[in-house]
N, C-alpha and C positions, 0 to 999 in steps of 0.2 A: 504494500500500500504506500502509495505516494502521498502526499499532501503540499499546498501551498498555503501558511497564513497570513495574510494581511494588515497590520492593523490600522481601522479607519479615522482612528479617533477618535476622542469623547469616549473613550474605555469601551470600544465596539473593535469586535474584528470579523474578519469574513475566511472564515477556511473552507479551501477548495477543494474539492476528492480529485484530483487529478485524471483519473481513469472516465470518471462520467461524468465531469464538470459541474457535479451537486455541490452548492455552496452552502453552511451552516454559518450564520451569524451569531456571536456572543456579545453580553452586552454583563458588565460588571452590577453584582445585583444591589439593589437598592443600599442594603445596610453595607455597602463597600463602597460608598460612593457613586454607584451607577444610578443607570434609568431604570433596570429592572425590564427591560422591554425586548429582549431573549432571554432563551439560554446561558447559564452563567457558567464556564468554564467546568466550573463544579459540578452544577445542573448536571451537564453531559456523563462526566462520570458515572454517576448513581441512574442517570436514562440508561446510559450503555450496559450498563449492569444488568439492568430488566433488558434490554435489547437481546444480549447475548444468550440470559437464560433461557426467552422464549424461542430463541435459534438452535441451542443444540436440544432445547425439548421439539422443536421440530426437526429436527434430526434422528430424534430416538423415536418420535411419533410413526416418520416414516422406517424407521429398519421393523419395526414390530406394530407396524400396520394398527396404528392408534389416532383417531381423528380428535388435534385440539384446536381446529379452529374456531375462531372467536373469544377463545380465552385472551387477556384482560391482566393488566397487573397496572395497580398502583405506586406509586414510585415518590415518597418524604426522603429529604436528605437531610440532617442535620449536624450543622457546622458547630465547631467548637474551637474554643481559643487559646492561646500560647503555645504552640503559635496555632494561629486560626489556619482548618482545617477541615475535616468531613470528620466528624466524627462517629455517624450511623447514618446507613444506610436502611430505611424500610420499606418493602416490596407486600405488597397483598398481590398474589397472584387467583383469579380467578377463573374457574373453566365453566365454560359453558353450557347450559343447563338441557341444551341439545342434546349430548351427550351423557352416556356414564362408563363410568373407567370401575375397573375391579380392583383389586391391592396388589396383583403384580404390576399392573400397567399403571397405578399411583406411583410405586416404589421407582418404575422405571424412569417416569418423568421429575422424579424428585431429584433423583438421585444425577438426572442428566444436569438438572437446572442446578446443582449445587456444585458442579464441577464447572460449569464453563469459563473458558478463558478468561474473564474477566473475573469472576471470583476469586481465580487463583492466580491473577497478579496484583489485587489491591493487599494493600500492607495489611497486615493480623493485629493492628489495632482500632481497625476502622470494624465497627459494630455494624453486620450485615443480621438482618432482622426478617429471616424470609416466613411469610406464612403460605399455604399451601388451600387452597378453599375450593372445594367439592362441590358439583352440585345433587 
């Protein structure tokens, strides 16, 4: 993965995905002096978090033929200070009501979403808070 970032000014920057030219704007969040009017560098972390989980649970969905579309995760990040930082991450992941999953095919996607790549490069003191919600 390539990337280009920008910075526009006024604590906003524009990063480019180089390969599909999808731009992501970030904008410094309010209690940091910003506008609050993106994504705030941090934001993205704690999004990407849910992003990644719900990607390799579709992953595991499709090797063992488990349908989770329309599932759903909510995503609080909470910052903390000296030095200011993330200090929890919480995720409500919800599946959809379309659907029902048994306790292997639970275990499988749980187990997927607690491994992905990005869980397993944030630092081990940042408070990952995942809940798991059935329907």
């Amino acid at each position: 993965m390539l990337s280009k970032v920008l910075y526009l000014g006024e604590l906003r920057t524009a990063a480019t995905h180089l390969r599909s030219g999808t731009i992501i704007e970030t904008d410094a969040p309010i209690d940091n002096q910003g506008r609050g009017e993106r994504f705030s560098p941090s934001d993205l972390v704690a999004t990407a978090l849910a992003s990644c989980m719900m990607t390799i649970m579709g992953i595991a969905a499709r090797t063992h033929d488990i349908n989770i579309t329309g599932t759903e995760c909510d995503v609080e990040k909470i910052m903390i200070t000296n030095p200011r930082r993330i200090g929890e991450i919480k995720i409500n992941i919800y599946f959809s009501k379309e659907h029902s999953y048994d306790d292997k095919q639970k275990k499988i996607l749980e187990h997927a979403a607690m491994t992905c790549p990005v869980i397993e490069s944030l630092h081990p003191d940042i408070k990952k808070t995942v809940s798991f919600l059935w329907p």
